[in-house]
C-alpha positions as CSV (number, residue, x, y, z in Angstrom):
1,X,-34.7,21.6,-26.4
2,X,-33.5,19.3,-29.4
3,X,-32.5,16.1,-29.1
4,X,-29.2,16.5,-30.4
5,X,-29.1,18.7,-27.3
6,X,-30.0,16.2,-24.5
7,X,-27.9,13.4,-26.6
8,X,-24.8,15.6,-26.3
9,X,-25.8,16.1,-22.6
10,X,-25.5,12.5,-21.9
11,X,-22.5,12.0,-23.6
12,X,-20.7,15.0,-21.4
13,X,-22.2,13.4,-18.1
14,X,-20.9,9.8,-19.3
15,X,-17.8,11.8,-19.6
16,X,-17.8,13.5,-16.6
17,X,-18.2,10.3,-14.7
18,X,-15.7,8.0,-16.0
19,X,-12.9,10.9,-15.7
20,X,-14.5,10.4,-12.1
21,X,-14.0,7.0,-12.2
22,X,-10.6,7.1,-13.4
23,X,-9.1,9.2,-10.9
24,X,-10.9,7.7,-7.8
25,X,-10.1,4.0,-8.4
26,X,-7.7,3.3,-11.6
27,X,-5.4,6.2,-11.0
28,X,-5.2,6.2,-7.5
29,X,-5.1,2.3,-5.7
30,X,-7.0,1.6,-2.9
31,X,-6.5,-0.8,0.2
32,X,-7.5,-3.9,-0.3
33,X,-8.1,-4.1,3.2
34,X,-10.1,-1.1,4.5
35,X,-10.4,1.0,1.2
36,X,-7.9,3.7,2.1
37,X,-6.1,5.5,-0.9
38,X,-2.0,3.8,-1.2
39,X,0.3,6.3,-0.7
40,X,3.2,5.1,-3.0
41,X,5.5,5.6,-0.1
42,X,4.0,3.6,2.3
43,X,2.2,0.7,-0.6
44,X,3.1,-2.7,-0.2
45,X,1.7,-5.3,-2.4
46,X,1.1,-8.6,-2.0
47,X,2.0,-11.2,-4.9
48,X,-0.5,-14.0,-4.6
49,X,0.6,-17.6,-6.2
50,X,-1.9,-17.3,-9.0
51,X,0.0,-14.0,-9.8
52,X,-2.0,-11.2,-9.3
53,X,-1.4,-8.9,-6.5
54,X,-3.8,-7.3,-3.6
55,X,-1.9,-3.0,-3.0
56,X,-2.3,-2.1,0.5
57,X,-1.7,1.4,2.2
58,X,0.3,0.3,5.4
59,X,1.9,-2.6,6.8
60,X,-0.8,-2.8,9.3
61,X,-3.3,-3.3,6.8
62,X,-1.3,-6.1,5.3
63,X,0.0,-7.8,8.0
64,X,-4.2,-8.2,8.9
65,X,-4.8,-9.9,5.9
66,X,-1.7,-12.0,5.0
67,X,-2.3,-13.3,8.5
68,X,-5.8,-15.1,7.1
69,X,-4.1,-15.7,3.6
70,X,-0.8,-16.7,4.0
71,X,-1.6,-19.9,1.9
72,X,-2.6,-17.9,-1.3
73,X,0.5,-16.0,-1.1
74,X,4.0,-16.2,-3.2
75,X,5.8,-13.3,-2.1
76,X,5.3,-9.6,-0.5
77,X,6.6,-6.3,-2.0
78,X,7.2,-3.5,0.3
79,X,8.8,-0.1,-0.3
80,X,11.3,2.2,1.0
81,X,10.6,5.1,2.6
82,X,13.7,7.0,1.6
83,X,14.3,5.9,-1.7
84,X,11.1,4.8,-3.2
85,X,12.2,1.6,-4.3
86,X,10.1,-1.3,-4.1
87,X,12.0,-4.6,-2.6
88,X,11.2,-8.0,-1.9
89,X,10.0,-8.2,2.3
90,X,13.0,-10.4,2.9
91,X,15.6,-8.2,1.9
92,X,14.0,-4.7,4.1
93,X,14.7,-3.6,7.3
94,X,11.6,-3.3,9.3
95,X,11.5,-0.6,12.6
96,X,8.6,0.2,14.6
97,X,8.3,3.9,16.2
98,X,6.7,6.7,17.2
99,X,6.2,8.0,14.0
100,X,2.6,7.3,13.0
101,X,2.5,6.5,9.1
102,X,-1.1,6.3,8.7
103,X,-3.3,7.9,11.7
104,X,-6.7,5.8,10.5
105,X,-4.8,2.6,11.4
106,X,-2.0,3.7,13.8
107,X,0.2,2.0,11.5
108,X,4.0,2.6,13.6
109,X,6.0,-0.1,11.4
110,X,8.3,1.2,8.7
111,X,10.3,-0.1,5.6
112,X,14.1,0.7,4.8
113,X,15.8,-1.5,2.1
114,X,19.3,-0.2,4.0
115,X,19.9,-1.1,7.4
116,X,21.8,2.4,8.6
117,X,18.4,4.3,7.1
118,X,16.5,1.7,9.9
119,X,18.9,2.4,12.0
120,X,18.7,6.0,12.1
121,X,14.9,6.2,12.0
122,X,15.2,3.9,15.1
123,X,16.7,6.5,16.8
124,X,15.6,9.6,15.5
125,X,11.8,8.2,16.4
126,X,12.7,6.3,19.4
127,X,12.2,2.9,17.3
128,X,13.3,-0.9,17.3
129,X,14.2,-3.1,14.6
130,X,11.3,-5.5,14.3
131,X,11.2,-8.9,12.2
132,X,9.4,-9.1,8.6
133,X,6.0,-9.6,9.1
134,X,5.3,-11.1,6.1
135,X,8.1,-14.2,6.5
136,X,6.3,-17.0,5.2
137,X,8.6,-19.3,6.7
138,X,6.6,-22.0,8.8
């Protein structure tokens, strides 16, 4: 075997490996609290003062760690589940319930950015409205 042959090789493994790369950890987000992949639905990311932001895949797993960094923080993104839409926590309706969102974490808590969505996912899932979790009001 050449070495042209075991140069071109290499390259196609280097390849290999950063499309690998690519798709485990640029492409797809991670939690940056327990390492589970962000389901866009259920992402909520947290703005930090110094502006860049930590993605997490529950409100669980950011409520856990804005509790020991609530100092470092500016503001906290959450998303709808209905629409999608990404809104400031403030503005969301938050509803705990049966409905399990992440079975690793038992996160129950979801995100509505209008109230009669909450409201109906309150009691379609036997759920209560709950308070933002992230109000960094003191």
């Amino acid at each position: 075997m050449t070495k042209k042959f075991w140069i071109g090789l290499i390259i196609i493994l280097i390849v290999a490996l950063m499309g690998v790369y690519y798709q485990k950890f640029l492409k797809n987000p991670h939690c940056a609290y327990d390492g589970s992949p962000v389901t866009p639905i259920y992402e909520v990311d947290i703005v930090l003062k110094e502006k860049s932001t930590k993605k997490f895949c529950s409100i669980y797993c950011a409520t856990q760690w804005f509790k020991n960094n609530v100092t470092l923080i500016d503001h906290v993104i959450v998303t709808d589940e209905i629409r999608g839409n990404k809104i400031d926590s403030y503005m969301a309706y938050f509803v705990e319930s049966e409905l399990i969102t992440n079975e690793t974490n038992d996160n129950r808590i979801h995100v509505f950015q209008q109230r009669q969505d909450a409201l109906t996912h309150a009691e379609k899932f036997h759920g209560t409205m709950t308070d933002d979790p992230f109000s960094l009001d003191e």
